[in-house]
C-alpha positions in Angstrom: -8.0 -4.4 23.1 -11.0 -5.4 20.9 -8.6 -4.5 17.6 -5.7 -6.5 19.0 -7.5 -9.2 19.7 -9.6 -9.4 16.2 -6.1 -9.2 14.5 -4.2 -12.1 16.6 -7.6 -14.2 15.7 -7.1 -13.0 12.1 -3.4 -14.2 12.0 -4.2 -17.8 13.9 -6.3 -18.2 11.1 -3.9 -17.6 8.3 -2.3 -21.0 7.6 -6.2 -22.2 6.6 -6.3 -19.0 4.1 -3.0 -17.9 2.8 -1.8 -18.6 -1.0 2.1 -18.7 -1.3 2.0 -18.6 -5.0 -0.7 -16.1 -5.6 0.4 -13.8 -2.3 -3.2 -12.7 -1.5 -5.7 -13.5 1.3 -8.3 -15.5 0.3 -11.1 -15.9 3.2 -14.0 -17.9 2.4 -17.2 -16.3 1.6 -15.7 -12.9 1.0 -15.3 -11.1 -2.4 -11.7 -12.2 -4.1 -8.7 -9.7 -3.9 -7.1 -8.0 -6.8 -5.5 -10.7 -9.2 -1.5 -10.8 -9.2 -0.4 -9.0 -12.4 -3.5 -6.9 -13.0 -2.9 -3.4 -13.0 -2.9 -1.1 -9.2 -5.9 0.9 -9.3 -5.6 4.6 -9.2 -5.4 5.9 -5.4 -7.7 9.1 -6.0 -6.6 10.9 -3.2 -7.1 14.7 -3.0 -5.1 14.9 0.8 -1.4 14.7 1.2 1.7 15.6 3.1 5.0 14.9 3.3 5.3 14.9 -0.3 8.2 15.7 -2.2 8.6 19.4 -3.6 6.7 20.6 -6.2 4.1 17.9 -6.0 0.4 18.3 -4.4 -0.6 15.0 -4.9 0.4 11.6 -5.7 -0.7 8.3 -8.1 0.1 5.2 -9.1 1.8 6.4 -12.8 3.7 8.6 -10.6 5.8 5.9 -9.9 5.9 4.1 -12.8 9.4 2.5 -13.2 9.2 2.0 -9.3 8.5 -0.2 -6.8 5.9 0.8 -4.2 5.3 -0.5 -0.7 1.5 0.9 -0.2 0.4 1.0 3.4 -3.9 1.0 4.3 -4.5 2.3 7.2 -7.1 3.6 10.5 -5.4 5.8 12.6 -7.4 4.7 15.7 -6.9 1.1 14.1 -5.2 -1.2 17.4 -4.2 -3.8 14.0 -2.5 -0.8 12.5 -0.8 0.0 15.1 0.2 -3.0 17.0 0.6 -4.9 13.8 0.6 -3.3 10.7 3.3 -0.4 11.9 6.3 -3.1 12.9 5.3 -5.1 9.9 6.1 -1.9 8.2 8.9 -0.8 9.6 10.9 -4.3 9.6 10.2 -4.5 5.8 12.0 -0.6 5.5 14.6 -2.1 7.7 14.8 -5.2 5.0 15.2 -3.2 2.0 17.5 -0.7 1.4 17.0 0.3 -2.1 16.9 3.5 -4.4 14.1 2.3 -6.7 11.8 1.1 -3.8 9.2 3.9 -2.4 6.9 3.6 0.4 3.6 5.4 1.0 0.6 5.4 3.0 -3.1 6.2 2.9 -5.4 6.4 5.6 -8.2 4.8 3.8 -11.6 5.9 6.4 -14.0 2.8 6.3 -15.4 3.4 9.7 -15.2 6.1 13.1 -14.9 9.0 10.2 -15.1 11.4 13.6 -12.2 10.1 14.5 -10.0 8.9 11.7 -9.2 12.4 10.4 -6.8 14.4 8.2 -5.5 15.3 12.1 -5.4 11.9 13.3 -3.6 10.6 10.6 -0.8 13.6 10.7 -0.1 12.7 14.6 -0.4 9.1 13.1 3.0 9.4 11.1 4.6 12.1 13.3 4.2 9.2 16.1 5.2 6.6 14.2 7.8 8.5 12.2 6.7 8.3 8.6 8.8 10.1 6.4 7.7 9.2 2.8 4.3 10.6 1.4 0.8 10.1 3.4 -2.4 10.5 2.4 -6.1 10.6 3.5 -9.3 9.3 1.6 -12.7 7.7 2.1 -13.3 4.2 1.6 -13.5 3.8 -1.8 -10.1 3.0 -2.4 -10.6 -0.3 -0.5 -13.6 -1.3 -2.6 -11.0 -0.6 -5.7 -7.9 -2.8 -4.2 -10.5 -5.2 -2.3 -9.1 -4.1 0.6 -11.7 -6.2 3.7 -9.9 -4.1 6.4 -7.0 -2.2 7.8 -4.0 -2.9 7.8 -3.3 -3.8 4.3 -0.6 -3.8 2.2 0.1 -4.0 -1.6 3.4 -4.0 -3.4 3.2 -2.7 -7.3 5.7 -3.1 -9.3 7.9 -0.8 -11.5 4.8 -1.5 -14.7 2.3 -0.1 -12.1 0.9 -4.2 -11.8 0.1 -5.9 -8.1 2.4 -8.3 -7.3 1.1 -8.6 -3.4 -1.8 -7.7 -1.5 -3.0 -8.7 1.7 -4.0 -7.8 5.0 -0.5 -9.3 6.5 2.7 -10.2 5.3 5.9 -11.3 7.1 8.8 -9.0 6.3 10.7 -11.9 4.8 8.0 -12.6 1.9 7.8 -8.8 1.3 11.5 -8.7 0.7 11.1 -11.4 -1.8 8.4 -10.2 -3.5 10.1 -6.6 -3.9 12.9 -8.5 -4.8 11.3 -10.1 -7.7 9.9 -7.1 -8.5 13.2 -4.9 -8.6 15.0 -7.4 -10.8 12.7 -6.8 -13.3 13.7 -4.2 -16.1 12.0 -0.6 -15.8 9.5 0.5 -18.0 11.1 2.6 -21.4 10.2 6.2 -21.4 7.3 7.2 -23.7 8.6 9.0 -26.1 7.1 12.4 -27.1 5.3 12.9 -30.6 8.0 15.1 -32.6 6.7 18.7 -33.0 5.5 19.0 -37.0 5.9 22.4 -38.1 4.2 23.4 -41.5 5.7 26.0 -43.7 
């Protein structure tokens, strides 16, 4: 009850805090978010499942040319759940798209006894995930300025934030990803041409 209520008095406050243009959170007296068009940090994360085959882990460059839909989360979070989840889930419902991925990290700021590798596997059985999800410390929310959980970023197909906030409405997430798809995908890097000396 205590969650629920801390995120319905987060969202109230919104309209005094939110930035259209920049689409981030800015609440006074706290340290700024991650600038718009500044590279996605990397997600460091050693524990995984539901990942496709072949792969053990996952990071940002592993989606370069991509657009990702990254999901913070608590598994014992009330915000995640009563919030966070649906916010989710009507953004998948929104956009239907080959290029656009979604993933989730449970990102353990707090009740580390309970927030476990576990909780967050009955986590996204319960709740249906099927795209990748992973489980870290905390540090990952000090590197995307993360205050709390839920949050959610969008990166682009460059690897570069183009959203990141605690809460977004399912219609500014389409338009963001949107944006974000309509721009061109990264060229391949080429490969340095073998030399071979006779």
């Amino acid at each position: 009850m205590v969650g629920r209520l801390a995120f319905v008095v987060a969202l109230l406050s919104m309209p005094q805090c939110w930035s259209q243009d920049k689409a981030t959170m800015e609440l006074p007296g706290l340290p700024a978010h991650m600038k718009i068009g500044q590279p996605a940090p990397n997600w460091l994360t050693a524990n995984w499942f539901n990942l496709p085959d072949g792969k053990s882990k996952l990071d940002v460059d592993d989606y370069r040319g991509k657009v990702v839909v990254l999901f913070l989360f608590q598994s014992k979070c009330e915000g995640c759940r009563d919030g966070g989840v649906p916010i989710l889930a009507a953004i998948r419902g929104s956009v239907q798209h080959a290029d656009v991925r979604y993933v989730a990290i449970q990102a353990v700021y707090e009740l580390a006894f309970a927030n476990t590798l576990d909780a967050a596997k009955a986590f996204a059985k319960e709740f249906e995930f099927d795209f990748p999800v992973g489980h870290t410390g905390s540090d990952i929310m000090k590197r995307y300025h993360a205050l709390f959980s839920p949050w959610f970023v969008i990166i682009d197909r460059h690897g570069k934030i183009q959203f990141s906030s605690f809460f977004v409405a399912p219609q500014k997430a389409k338009q963001v990803i949107e944006k974000a798809l309509a721009e061109p995908a990264p060229k391949p890097v080429a490969k340095p041409k073998k030399r071979y000396w006779f």
